[in-house]
N, C-alpha and C positions, 0 to 999 in steps of 0.2 A: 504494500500500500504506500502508495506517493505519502512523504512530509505535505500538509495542507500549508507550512510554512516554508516551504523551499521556493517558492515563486517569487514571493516576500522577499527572501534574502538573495535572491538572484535581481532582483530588480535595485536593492541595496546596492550591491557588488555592481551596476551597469552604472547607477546614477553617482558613485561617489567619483569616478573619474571626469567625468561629465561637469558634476561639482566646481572638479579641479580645473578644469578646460577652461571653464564659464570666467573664472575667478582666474587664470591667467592671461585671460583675453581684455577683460575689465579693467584690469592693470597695466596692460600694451597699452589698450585703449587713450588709459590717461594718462603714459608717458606720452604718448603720442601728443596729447591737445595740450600737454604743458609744455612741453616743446614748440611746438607749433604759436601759444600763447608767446613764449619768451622771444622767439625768433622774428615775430610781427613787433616786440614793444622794442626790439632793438634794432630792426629798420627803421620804426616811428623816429626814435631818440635819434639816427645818424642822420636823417633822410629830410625831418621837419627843420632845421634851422635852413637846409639846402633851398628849401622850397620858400620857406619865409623873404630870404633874398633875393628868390630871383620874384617872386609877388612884387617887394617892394621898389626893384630895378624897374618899374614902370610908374615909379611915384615920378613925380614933375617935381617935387620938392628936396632939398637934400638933408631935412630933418627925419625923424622917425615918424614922425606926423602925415599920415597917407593924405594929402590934399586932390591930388586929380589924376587920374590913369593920362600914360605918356609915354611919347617914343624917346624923348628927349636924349635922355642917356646911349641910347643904340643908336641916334644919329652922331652922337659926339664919337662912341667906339669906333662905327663904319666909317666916318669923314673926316675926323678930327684930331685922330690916334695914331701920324705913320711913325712914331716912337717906338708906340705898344706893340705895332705891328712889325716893324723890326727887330724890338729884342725877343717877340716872338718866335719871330725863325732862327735868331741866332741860339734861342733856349732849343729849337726842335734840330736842330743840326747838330750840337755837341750832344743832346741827350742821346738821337738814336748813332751817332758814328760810335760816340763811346760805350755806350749800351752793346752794340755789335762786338765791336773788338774786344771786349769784356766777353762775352757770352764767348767766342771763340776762345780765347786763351781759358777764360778758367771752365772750360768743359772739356778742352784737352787736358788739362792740366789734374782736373778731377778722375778721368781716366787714368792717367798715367801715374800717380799718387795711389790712387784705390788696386790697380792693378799688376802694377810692376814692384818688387822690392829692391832698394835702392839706399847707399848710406845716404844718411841727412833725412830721408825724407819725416823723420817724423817732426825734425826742428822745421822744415817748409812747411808741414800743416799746420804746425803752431805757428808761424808766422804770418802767415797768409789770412789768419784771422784777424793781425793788430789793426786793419785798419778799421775792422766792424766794431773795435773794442775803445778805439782810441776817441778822444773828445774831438770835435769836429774843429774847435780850436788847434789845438795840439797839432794835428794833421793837415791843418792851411798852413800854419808857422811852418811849420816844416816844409809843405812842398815850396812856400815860397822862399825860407833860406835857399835848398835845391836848386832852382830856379834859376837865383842870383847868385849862389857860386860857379855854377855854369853859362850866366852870363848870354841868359835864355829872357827875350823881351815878354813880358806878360801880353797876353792878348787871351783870342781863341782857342789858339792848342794849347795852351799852358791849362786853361779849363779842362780841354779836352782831357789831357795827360790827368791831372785831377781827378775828375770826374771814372776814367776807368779805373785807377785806383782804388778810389774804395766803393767802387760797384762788385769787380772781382771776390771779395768774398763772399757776396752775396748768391752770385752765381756758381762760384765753388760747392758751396753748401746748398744749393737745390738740387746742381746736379750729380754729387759726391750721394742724397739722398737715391736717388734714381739708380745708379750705380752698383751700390751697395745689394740693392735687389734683384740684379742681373743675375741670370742663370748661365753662368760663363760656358755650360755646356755648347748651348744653342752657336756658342763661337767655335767649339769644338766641331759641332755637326755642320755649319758652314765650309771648314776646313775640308772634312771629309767629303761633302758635294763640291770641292774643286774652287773653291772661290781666297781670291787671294787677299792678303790683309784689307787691300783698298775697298777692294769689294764687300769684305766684312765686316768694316768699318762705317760704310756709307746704304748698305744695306741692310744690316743686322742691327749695328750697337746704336748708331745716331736715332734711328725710327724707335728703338725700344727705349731711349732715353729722352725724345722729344719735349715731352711736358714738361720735366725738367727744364730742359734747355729753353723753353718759353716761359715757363717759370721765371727763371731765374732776366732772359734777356727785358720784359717785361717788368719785373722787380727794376734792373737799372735804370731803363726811361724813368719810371718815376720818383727814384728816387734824385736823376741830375734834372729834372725839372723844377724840383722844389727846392734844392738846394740852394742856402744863401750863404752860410758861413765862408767854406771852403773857397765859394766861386767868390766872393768879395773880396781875399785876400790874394787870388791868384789871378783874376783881371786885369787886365789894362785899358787906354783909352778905346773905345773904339770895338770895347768886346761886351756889353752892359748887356745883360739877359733880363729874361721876363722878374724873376724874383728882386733882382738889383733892379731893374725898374721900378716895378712898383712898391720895394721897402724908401726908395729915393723919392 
């Protein structure tokens, strides 16, 4: 004769993992929307002062006081600015030449440190970090002693030379990241299907490490765009970018 209570306890035994399910889904659930809460109120906080000025770039007035919607100010930009608009390109011309030449050297260079063992190399990875480390002071003094014991006139490339400077460790360590998680096999098995270093190189390693490398060449644009210390002690006439214009 069947237990009349075995159905009972069979229906027990289905519904306590069930229970469990329910009760870990509940709790995804509200990771999920506290998440999603915090991630909107930290767009709001970056996003809202952005938006308040460009609102008030159409006041007519130049108090805080919104008096009358106005092109006024975008006609002054467009017609009245070939300053701004010069040290524009001079800011967009060092940031991406040096930005490049940076992303090139230090994604070789991060190869070749990650990859090869070699004396010195460990005192080259410590050093190659002083310029992420060092006061942005300290590192204009200095390239501009450099400069003048070599008897190198300040202008544009003396920025440029600057500017790649201390972009390189920033690029080192994005793509020294990428790197690091290559499966050096896959160079192996290129070798094995016939393909020679160049080929390996520009087929294999560069595409698997791409991100990185735009990571990182990306990271320098913006950070010689913004730069003011550095570029205001390493200028000359004739070389003023957007940041030394508008702190001037």
């Amino acid at each position: 004769m069947k237990n009349p209570f075995s159905l009972f306890a069979n229906k027990k035994k289905i519904s306590e993992p069930a229970r469990h399910a329910k009760r870990s889904w509940k709790k995804h659930n509200t990771h999920i929307s506290f998440s999603n809460t915090a991630l909107c109120l930290t767009l709001l906080f970056l996003f809202i002062p952005l938006f308040v000025i460009i609102f008030y770039s159409f006041n007519e007035s130049k108090d805080t006081t919104f008096t009358r919607f106005s092109f006024v100010w975008y006609e002054k930009l467009f017609l009245d600015s070939g300053d701004l608009w010069a040290s524009l390109a001079k800011s967009l011309l060092v940031a991406f030449s040096s930005a490049l030449v940076a992303t090139l050297i230090g994604s070789l260079a991060s190869i070749g440190i990650s990859w090869y063992k070699f004396f010195g190399r460990k005192y080259i990875q410590s050093i190659s970090f002083l310029p992420m480390v060092l006061p942005e002071v300290i590192m204009g003094v200095s390239m501009l002693i450099f400069f003048s014991g070599i008897k190198l006139s300040l202008g544009l490339f003396t920025i440029f030379i600057a500017h790649t400077t201390f972009c390189l460790p920033f690029v080192y360590l994005m793509v020294s990241a990428r790197v690091d998680e290559f499966d050096y096999s896959i160079i192996e098995a290129s070798h094995d299907l016939g393909a020679n270093e160049v080929q390996t190189l520009f087929k294999v390693i560069i595409p698997a490490i791409m991100p990185g490398i735009l990571s990182g060449f990306m990271m320098s644009v913006t950070m010689s765009l913004e730069d003011y210390v550095i570029t205001s002690l390493v200028s000359g006439p004739g070389s003023t970018t957007l940041p030394l214009y508008v702190y001037s």
